[in-house]
C-alpha atoms as one frame of an Amber mdcrd trajectory, in Angstrom:
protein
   0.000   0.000   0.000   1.345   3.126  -1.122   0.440   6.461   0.694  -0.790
   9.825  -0.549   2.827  11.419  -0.163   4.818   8.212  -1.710   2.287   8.514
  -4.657   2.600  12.081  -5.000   6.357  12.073  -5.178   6.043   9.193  -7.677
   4.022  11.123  -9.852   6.191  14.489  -9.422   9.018  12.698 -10.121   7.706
  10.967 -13.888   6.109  14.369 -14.909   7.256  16.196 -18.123   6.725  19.745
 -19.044   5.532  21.096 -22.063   8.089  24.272 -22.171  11.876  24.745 -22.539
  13.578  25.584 -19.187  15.012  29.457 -19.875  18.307  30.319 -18.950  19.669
  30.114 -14.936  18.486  32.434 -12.756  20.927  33.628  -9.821  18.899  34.368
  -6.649  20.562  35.792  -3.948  19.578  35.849  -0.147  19.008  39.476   1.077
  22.341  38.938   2.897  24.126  38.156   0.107  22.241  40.906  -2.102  23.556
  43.431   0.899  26.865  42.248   0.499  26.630  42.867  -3.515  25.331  46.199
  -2.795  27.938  47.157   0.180  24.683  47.708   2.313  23.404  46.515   5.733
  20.620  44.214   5.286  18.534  46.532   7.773  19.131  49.403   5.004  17.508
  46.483   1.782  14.629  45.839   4.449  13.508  49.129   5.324  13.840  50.045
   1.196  11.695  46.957   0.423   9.166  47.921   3.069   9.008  51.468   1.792
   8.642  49.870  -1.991  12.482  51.549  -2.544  15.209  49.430  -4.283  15.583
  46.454  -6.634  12.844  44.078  -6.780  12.399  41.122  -4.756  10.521  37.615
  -4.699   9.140  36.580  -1.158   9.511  32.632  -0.955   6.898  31.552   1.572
   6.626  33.408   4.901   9.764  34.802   5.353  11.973  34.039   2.802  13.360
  37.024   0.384  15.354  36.808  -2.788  16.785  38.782  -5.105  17.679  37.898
  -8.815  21.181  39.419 -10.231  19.883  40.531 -13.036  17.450  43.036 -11.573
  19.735  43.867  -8.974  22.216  44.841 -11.898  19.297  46.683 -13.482  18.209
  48.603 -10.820  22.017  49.805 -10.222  22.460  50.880 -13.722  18.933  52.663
 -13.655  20.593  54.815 -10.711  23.253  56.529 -12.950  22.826  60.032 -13.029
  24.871  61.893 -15.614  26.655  65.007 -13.525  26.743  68.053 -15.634
C-alpha cells in the first residue's frame, strides 16, 4: 500500500513539461544581495518595506530573494549623468 505522499512524489518525479527551461536564474539571499550592494541588510529591508530598491521575490513566509539581473538593473537605472 502506497500512501498519498509516496504517490505524489512518484508522480512528481515521472512528470514532463511542455516548455523549454530558460536560462539560470541567480537568486541571492538578502544577505548576500547586501553584500553585492555594500549595504546593511537593515538598510535592503527598510527600502523593500518602503517599496524603494531592486525588486524582490518573497519565498513563503519569510523568505526574500533577489535575482542578479534586476539587482544589476536597478544599479544601472541609478546613474545620473553630472553636468
Amino acid at each position: 500500500m502506497t500512501t498519498h505522499s509516496a504517490t505524489a512524489a512518484a508522480t512528481a518525479a515521472t512528470t514532463t513539461f511542455d516548455f523549454e527551461p530558460q536560462d539560470t536564474v541567480t537568486w541571492l539571499t538578502r544577505a548576500e544581495a547586501a553584500a553585492y550592494l555594500r549595504l546593511s541588510t537593515g538598510t535592503l529591508s527598510n527600502w523593500a518595506s518602503g517599496d524603494v530598491g531592486p525588486s524582490y521575490t518573497r519565498m513563503g513566509r519569510g523568505r526574500v530573494l533577489y535575482r542578479l539581473a534586476d539587482i544589476e538593473s536597478w544599479l544601472a537605472a541609478q546613474d545620473r549623468l553630472c553636468v
